[in-house]
C-alpha positions in Angstrom: 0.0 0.0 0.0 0.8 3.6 -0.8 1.3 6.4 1.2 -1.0 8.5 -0.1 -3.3 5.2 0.0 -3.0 5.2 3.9 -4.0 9.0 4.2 -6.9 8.6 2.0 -8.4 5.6 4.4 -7.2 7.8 7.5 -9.1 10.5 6.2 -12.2 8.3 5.8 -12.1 6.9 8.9 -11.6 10.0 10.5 -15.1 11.8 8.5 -16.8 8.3 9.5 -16.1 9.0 13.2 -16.5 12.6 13.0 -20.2 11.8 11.6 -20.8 9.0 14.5 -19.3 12.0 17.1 -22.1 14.3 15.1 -24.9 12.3 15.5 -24.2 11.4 18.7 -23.9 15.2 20.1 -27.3 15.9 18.0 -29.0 12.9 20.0 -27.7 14.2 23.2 -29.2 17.7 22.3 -32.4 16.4 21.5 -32.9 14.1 24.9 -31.2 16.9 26.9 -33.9 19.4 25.4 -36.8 17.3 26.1 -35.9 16.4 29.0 -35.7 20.5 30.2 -39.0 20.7 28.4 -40.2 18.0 30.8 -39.0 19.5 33.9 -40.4 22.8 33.1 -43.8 21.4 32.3 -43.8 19.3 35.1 -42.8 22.0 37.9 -46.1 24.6 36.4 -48.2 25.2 38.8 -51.9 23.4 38.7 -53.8 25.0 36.1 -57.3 25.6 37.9 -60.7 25.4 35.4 -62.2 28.8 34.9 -65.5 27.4 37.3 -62.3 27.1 40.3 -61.4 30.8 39.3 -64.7 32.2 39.6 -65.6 30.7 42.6 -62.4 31.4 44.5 -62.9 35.3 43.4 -66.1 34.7 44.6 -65.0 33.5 48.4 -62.3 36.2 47.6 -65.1 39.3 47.4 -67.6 37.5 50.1 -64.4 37.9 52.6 -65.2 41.4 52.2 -68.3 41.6 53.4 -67.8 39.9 56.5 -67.6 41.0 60.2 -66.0 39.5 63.6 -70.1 38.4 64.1 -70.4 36.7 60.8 -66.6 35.2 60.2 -67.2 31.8 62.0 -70.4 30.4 60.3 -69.1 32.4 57.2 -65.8 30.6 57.4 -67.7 27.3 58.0 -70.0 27.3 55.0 -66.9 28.6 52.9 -64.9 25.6 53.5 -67.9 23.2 52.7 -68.6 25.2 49.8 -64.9 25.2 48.1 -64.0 21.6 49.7 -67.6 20.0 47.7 -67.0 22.4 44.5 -62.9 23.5 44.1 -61.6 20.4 41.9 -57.8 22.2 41.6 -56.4 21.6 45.5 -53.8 23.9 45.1 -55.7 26.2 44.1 -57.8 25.6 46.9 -54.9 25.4 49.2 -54.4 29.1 48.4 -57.9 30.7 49.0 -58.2 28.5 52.5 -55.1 30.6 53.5 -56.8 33.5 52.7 -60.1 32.5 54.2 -58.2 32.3 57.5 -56.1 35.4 57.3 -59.7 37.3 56.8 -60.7 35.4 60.0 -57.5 36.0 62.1 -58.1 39.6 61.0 -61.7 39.8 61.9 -61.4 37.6 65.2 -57.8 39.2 66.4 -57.2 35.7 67.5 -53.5 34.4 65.9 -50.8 36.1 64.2 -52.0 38.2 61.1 -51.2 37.9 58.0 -48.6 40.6 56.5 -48.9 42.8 53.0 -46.2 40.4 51.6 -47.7 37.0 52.8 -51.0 38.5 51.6 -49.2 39.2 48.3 -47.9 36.1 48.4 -51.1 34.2 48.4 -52.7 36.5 45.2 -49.3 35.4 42.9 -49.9 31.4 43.8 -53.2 31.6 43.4 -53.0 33.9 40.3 -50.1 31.2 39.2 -53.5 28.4 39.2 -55.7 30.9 37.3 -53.4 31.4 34.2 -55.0 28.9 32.1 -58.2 30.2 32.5 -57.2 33.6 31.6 -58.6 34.7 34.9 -56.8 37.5 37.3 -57.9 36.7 40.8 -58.3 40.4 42.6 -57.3 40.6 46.3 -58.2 43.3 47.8 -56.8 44.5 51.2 -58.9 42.3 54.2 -61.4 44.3 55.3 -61.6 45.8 59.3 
């Protein structure tokens, strides 16, 4: 065999490995890409049906209207009510903590809630709400 003979199988074997290394890279890219699509998807909040929305801006707005004589049965029928009708639990997670921030503020019994825990509360439960396209307003708890 010729010199030149040798390079030229070198040089083929070199391309065939450099397409094997090619393909190779591009299959990682594609799994690794995936697999961050994946985690992403998987670590979105619960996405809450518009009926969940409504009714948790509904408990939302009946908060307001209460008073430290109403709170308890209030807070009673409340929890029946988004317990037998709230299918998204997160979601429902959420407005429970605000059903009993408006009663430790209406009762003075406990710790009450701060503006930041408050805001805390309306961007998870917002976070539930995005599919839906709904904006869950919470306003200040009332005195």
């Amino acid at each position: 065999m010729t010199t030149s003979g040798m390079q030229t199988g070198t040089t083929g074997s070199l391309k065939v490995k450099a397409l094997v290394l090619g393909v190779v890279a591009v299959a990682i890219l594609v799994v690794g890409a995936g697999g961050a699509y994946w985690w992403h998807q998987h670590n979105l909040p619960s996405q809450a049906s518009a009926a969940d929305c409504a009714l948790a801006q509904k408990i939302i707005d009946e908060a307001q209207k209460q008073d430290k004589s109403t709170v308890t049965k209030w807070l009673k029928d409340v929890r029946e009510l988004r317990y037998a009708e709230m299918k998204d639990g997160y979601l429902s997670g959420q407005i429970g903590r605000y059903e009993g921030a408006t009663a430790t503020h209406l009762t003075g019994e406990g710790e009450a809630s701060t503006k930041a825990e408050l805001a805390d509360m309306s961007k998870q439960a917002n976070a539930h709400c995005t599919a839906a396209k709904r904006t869950l307003v919470f306003p200040p708890i009332a005195a």
